[in-house]
DRENLOTOR-580447 format. One record per residue (C-alpha): x, y, z; chain. Coordinates in steps of 0.5 Angstrom, whole numbers, always signed. Each point is the difference from the previous one (the first is absolute). Layout:
<east:X	north:Y	up:Z	c:A>
...
end
This chain:
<east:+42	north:+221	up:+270	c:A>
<east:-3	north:+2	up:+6	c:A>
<east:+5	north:+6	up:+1	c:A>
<east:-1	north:+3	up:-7	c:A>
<east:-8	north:+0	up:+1	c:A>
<east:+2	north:+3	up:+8	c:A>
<east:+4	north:+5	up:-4	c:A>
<east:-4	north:+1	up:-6	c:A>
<east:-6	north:+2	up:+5	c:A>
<east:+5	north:+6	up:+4	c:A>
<east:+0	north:-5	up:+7	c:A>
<east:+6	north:-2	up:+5	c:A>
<east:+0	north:-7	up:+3	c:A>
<east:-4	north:+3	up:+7	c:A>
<east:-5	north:+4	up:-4	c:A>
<east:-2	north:-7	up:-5	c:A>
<east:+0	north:-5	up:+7	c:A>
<east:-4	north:+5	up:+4	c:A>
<east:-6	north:-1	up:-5	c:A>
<east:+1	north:-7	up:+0	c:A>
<east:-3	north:-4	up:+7	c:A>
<east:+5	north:-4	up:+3	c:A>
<east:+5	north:+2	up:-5	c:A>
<east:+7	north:+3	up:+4	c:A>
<east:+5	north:+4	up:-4	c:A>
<east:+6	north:-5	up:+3	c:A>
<east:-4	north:-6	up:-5	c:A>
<east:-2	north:+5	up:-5	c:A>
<east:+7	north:+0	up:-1	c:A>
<east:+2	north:-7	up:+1	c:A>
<east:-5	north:-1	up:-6	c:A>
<east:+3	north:+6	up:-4	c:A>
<east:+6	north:-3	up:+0	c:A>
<east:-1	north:-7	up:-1	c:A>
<east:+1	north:-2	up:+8	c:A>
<east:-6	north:-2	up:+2	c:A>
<east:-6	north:-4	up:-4	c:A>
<east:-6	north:+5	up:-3	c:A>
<east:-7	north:-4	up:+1	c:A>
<east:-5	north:+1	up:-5	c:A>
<east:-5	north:+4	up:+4	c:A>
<east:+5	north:+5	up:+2	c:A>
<east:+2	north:+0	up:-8	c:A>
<east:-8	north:+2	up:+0	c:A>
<east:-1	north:+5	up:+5	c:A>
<east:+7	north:+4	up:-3	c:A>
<east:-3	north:-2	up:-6	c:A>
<east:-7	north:+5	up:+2	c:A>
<east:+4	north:+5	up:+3	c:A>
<east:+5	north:+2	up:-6	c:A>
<east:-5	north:-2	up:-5	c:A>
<east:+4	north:-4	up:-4	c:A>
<east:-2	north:-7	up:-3	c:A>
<east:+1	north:-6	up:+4	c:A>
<east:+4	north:-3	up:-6	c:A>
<east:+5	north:+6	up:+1	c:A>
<east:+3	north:-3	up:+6	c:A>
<east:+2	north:-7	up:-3	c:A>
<east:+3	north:+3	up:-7	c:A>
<east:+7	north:-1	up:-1	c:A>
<east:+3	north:+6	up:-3	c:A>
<east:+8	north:+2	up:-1	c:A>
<east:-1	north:+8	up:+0	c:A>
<east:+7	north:+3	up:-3	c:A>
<east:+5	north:+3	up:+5	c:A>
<east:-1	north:+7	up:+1	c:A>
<east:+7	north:+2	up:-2	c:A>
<east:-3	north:-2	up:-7	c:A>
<east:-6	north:+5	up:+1	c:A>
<east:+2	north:+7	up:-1	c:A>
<east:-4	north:+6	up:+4	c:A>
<east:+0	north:+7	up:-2	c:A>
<east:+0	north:+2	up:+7	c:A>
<east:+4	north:+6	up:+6	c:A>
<east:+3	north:-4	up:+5	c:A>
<east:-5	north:+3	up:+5	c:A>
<east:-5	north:-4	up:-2	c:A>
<east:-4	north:-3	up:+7	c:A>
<east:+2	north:-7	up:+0	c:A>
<east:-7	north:-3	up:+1	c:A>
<east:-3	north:+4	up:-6	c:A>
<east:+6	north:-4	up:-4	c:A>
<east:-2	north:-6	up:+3	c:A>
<east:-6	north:+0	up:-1	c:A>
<east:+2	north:+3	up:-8	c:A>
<east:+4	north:-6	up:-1	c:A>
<east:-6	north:-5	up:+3	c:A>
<east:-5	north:+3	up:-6	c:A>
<east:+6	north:+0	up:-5	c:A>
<east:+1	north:-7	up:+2	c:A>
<east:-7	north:-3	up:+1	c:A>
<east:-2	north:+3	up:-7	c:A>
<east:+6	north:-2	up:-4	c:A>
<east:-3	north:-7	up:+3	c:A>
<east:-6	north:+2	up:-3	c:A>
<east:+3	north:+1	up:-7	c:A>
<east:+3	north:-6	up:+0	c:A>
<east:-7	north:-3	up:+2	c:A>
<east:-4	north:+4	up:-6	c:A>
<east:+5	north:-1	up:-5	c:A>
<east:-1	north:-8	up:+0	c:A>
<east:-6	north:+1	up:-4	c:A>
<east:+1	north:+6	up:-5	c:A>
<east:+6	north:+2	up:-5	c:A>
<east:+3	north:+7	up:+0	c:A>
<east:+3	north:+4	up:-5	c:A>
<east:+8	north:-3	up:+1	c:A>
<east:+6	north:+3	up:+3	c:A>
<east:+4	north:+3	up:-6	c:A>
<east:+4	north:+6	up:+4	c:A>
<east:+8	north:-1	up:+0	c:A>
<east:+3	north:-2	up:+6	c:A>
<east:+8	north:+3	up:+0	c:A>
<east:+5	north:-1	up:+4	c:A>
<east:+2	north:+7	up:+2	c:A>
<east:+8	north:-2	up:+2	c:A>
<east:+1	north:-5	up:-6	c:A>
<east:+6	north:+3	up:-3	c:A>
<east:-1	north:+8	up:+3	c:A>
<east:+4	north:+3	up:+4	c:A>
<east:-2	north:+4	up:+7	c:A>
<east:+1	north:+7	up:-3	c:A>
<east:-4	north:-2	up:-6	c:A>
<east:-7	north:-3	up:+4	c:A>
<east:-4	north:+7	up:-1	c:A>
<east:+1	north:-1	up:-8	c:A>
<east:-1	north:-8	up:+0	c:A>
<east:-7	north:+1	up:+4	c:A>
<east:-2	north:+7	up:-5	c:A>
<east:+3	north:-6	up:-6	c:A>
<east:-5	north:-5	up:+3	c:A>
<east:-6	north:+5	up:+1	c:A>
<east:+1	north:+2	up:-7	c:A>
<east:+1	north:-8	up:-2	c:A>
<east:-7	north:-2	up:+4	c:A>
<east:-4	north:+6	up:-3	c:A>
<east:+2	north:-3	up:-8	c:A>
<east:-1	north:-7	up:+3	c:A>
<east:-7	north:+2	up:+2	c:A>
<east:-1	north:+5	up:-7	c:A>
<east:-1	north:+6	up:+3	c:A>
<east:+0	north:+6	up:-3	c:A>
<east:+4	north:+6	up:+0	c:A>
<east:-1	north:+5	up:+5	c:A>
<east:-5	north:-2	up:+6	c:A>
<east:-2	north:-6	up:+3	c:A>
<east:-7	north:-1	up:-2	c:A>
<east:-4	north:-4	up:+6	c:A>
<east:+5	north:-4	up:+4	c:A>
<east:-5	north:-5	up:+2	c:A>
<east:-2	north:-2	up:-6	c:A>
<east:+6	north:-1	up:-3	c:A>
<east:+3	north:-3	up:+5	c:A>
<east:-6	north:-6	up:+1	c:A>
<east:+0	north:-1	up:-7	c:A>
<east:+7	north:-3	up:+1	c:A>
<east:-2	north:-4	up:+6	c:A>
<east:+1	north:+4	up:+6	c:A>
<east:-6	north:+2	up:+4	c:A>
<east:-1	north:+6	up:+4	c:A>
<east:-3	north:-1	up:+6	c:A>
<east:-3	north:+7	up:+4	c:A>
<east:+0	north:-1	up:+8	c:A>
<east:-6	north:+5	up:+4	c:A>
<east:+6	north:+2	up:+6	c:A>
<east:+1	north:+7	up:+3	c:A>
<east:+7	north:-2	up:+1	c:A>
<east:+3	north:+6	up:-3	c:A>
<east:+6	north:-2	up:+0	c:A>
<east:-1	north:-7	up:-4	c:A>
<east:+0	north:+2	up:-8	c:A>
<east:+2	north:-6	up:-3	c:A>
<east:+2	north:-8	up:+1	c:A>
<east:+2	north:-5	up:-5	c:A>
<east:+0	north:-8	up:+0	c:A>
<east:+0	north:-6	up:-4	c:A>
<east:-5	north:-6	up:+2	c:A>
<east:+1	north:-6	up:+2	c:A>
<east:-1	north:-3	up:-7	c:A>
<east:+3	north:+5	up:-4	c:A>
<east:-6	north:+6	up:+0	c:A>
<east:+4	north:+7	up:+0	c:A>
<east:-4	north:+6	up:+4	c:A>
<east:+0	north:+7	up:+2	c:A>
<east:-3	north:+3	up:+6	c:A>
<east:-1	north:+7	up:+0	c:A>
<east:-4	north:+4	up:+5	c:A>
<east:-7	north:+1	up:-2	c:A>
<east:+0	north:+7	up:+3	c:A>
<east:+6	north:+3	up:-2	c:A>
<east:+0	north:+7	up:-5	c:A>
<east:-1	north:-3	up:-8	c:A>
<east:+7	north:+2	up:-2	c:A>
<east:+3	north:-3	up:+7	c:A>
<east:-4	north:-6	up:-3	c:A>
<east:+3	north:+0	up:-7	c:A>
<east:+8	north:+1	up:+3	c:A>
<east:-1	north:-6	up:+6	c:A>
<east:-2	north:-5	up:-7	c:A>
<east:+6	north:+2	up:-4	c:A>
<east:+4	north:-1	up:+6	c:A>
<east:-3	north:-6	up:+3	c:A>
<east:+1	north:-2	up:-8	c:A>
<east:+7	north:+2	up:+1	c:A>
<east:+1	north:-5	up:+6	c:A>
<east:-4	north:-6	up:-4	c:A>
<east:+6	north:+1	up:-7	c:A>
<east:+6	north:+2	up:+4	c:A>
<east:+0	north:-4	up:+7	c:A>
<east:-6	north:-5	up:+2	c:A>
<east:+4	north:-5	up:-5	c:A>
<east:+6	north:+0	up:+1	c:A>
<east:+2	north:-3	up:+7	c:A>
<east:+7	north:+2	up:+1	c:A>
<east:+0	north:+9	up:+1	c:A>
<east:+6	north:+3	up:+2	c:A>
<east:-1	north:+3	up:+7	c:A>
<east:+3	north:+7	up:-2	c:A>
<east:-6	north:+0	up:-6	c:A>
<east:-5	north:+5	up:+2	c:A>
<east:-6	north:-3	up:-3	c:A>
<east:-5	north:+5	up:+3	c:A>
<east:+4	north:+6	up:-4	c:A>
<east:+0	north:-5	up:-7	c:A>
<east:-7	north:-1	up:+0	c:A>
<east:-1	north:+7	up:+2	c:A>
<east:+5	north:+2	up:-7	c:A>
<east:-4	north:-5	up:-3	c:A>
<east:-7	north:+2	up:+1	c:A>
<east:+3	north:+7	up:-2	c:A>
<east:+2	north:-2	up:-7	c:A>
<east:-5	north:-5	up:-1	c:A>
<east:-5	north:+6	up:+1	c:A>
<east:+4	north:+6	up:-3	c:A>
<east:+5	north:-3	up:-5	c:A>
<east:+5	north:+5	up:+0	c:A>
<east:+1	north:+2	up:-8	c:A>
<east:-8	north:+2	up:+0	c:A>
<east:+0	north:+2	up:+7	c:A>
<east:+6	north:+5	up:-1	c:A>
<east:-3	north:+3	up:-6	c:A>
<east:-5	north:+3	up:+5	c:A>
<east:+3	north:+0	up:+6	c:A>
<east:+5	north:+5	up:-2	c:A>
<east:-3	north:+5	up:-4	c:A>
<east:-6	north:+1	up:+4	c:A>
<east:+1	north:-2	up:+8	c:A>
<east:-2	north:+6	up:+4	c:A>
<east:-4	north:-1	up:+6	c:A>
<east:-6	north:+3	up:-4	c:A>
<east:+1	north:-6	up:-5	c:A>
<east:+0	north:-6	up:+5	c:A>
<east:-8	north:+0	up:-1	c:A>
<east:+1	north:-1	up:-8	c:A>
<east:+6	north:-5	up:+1	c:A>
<east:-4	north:-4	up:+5	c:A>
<east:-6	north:-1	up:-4	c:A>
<east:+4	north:-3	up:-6	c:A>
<east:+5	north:-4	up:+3	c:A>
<east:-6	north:-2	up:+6	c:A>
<east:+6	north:+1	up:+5	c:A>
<east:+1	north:+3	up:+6	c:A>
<east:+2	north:+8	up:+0	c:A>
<east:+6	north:-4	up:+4	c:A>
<east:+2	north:-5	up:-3	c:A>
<east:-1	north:+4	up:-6	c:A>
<east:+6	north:+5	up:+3	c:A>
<east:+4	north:-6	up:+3	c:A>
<east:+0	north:-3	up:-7	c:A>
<east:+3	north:+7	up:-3	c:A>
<east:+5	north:+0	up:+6	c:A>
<east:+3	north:-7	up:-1	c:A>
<east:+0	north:+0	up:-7	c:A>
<east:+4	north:+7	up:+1	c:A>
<east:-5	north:+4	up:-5	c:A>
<east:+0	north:+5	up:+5	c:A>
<east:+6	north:+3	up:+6	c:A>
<east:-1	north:-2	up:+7	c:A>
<east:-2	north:+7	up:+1	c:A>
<east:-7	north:+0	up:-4	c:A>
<east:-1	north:-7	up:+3	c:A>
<east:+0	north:+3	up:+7	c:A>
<east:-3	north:+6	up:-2	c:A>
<east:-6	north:-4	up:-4	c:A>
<east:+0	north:-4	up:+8	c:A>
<east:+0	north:+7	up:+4	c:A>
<east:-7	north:+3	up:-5	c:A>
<east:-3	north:-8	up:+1	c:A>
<east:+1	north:+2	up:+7	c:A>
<east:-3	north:+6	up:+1	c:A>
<east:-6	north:-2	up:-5	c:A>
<east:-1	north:-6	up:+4	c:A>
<east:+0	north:-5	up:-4	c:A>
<east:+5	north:-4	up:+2	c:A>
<east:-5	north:-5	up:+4	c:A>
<east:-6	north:+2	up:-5	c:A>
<east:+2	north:+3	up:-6	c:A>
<east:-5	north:+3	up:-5	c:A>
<east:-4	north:-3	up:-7	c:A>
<east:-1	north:-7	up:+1	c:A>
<east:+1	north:-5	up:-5	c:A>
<east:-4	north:-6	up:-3	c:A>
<east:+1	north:-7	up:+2	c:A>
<east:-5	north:-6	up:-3	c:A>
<east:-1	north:-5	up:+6	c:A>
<east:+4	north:-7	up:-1	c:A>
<east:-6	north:-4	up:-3	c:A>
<east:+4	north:-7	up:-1	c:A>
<east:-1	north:-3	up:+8	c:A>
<east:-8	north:+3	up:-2	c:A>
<east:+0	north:-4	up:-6	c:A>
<east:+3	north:-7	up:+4	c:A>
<east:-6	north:+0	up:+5	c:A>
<east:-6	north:+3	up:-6	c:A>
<east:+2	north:-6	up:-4	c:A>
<east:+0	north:-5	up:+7	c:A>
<east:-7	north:+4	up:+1	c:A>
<east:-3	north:+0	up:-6	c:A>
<east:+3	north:-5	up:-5	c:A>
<east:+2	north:-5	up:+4	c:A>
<east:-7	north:+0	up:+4	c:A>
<east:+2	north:+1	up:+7	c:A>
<east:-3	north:+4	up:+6	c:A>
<east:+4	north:+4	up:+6	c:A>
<east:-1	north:-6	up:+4	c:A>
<east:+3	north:-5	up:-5	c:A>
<east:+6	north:+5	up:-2	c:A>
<east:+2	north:+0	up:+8	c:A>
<east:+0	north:-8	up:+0	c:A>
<east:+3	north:+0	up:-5	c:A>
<east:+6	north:+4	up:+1	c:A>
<east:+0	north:-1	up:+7	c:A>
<east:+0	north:+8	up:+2	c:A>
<east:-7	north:+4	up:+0	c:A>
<east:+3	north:+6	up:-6	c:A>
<east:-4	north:+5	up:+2	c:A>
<east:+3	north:+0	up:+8	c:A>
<east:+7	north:+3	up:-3	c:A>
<east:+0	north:+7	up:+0	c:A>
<east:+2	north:-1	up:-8	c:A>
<east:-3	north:+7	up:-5	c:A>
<east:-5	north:-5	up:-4	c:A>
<east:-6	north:+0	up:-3	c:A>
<east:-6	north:-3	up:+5	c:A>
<east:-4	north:-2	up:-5	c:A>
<east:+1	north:-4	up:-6	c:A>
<east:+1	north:+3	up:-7	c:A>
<east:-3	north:-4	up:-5	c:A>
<east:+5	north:-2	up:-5	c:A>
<east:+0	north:-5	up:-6	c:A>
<east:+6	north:-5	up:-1	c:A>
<east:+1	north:-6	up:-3	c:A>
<east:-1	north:-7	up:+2	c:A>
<east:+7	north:+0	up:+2	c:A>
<east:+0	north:+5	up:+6	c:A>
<east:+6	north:+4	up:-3	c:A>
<east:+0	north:+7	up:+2	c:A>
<east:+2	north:+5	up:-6	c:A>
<east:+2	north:+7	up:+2	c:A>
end
């Protein structure tokens, strides 16, 4: 827990020891690694300079390996903000767990689906298409566009979680609690399309891969999410309607805004599902290009913010009677510390006795 907090907070061993009077970084490690005993007063004197509850360090937690958790992520993303991404991921998730052993949420109801079950290798692209489709009648989505993702999503048990990083290079991450809790962290700055996809995307790895243990290693599960994410946004009948009459460059504007896509994913969609040639796809790349919107595309989309972690912390303020204070005791994390895209103040919000949060 020590080192999850250093890390939550972005420090090296020597950078924590420096702060801390007759503390070297030799023992500080001894410590982290459960060589060396931890006295109460260092506890406290680490406690003050990460501002962390004291509780935190005696907590017991299994946090889940992260070859379980699935990021959306460039392979040169720095390490150290990876790890201090992880710690933030790690510590909330931990604080989840914590919060919902006092109040319901809506429960998980989305499929999980095995994607090798009975599928050979040359037909996954279609299996994963086939489960999108699946998911999207399981959840009674309408025909045509994905109406809000996050709203959808957290009233069938997922919540959706903003982190506020200037990692550019973090879009998105997937996770199941310790008790069970499925959650979807995006990043709070992104562009709202890019928003949009990382979720269907982060969904994609909560239905097809989290469950399931055992994934052939020459699976390539970043592609299958992102096939996923494309047809869960973009069903193929109703998108090729579109698509194939009115993809020209001038067009990409319309098509963005009723699909709530980006003009890119838009044409990779229209490529990979063979509705246009190789040589419009490169095309429609080249004019992107030289428009300059291949790194900020024009027309924004709208995105509701994720409410249903808002809504756990109104009801602990508002109808369970807690103050800011309480609420750290109680979870042993001060909420407000992580760098996490919630309301500051409370919401007033009337619930029933039960504490049951109905999205």
């Amino acid at each position: 827990m020590i080192t999850i907090a250093r890390e939550v907070r972005g420090m090296t061993q020597m950078q924590l020891s420096a702060l801390i009077p007759k503390l070297s970084q030799g023992n500080l490690s001894k410590m982290e690694k459960g060589i060396l005993g931890v006295t109460e007063d260092i506890i406290e004197k680490i406690a003050s300079v990460l501002n962390f509850p004291v509780s935190f360090f005696y907590e017991e937690y299994t946090f889940p390996p992260f070859s379980n958790v699935y990021y959306r992520k460039l392979i040169t993303a720095p390490v150290k903000k990876m790890v201090q991404l992880e710690a933030i991921v790690k510590t909330t998730m931990f604080v989840v767990d914590n919060l919902l052993e006092s109040i319901d949420i809506p429960e998980y109801t989305i499929p999980e689906i095995d994607v090798e079950n009975g599928c050979a290798k040359s037909q996954i692209s279609q299996r994963v298409e086939n489960i999108a489709r699946h998911v999207r009648f399981a959840l009674g989505v309408p025909d045509g566009p994905m109406p809000d993702i996050a709203d959808t999503l957290e009233k069938n048990g997922i919540i959706i979680i903003e982190i506020n990083t200037d990692m550019e290079k973090f879009s998105g991450m997937s996770a199941q609690t310790q008790n069970g809790a499925k959650i979807i962290f995006i990043n709070g700055n992104m562009s709202n399309d890019r928003k949009r996809f990382t979720i269907a995307h982060e969904l994609g790895h909560i239905v097809m891969h989290i469950p399931f243990i055992a994934i052939s290693e020459e699976r390539k599960i970043e592609d299958e999410a992102n096939v996923f994410a494309g047809e869960f946004l973009m069903p193929y009948k109703d998108f090729r309607k579109d698509v194939s009459q009115y993809l020209t460059y001038s067009q990409l504007d319309i098509l963005k805004s009723y699909w709530k896509t980006s003009k890119q994913a838009i044409i990779r969609k229209a490529y990979q599902d063979q509705i246009i040639s190789p040589q419009k796809y490169q095309s429609l790349m080249v004019q992107m290009s030289i428009n300059g919107e291949r790194k900020i595309e024009r027309v924004n989309i709208d995105f509701p913010d994720p409410k249903l972690l808002k809504k756990i912390i109104d009801v602990f303020y508002n109808e369970l009677g807690y103050s800011r204070d309480e609420l750290t005791q109680a979870i042993s994390v001060n909420i407000d510390s992580l760098p996490l895209m919630i309301n500051e103040k409370p919401n007033v919000i009337m619930l029933r006795p039960k504490t049951r949060i109905q999205l």
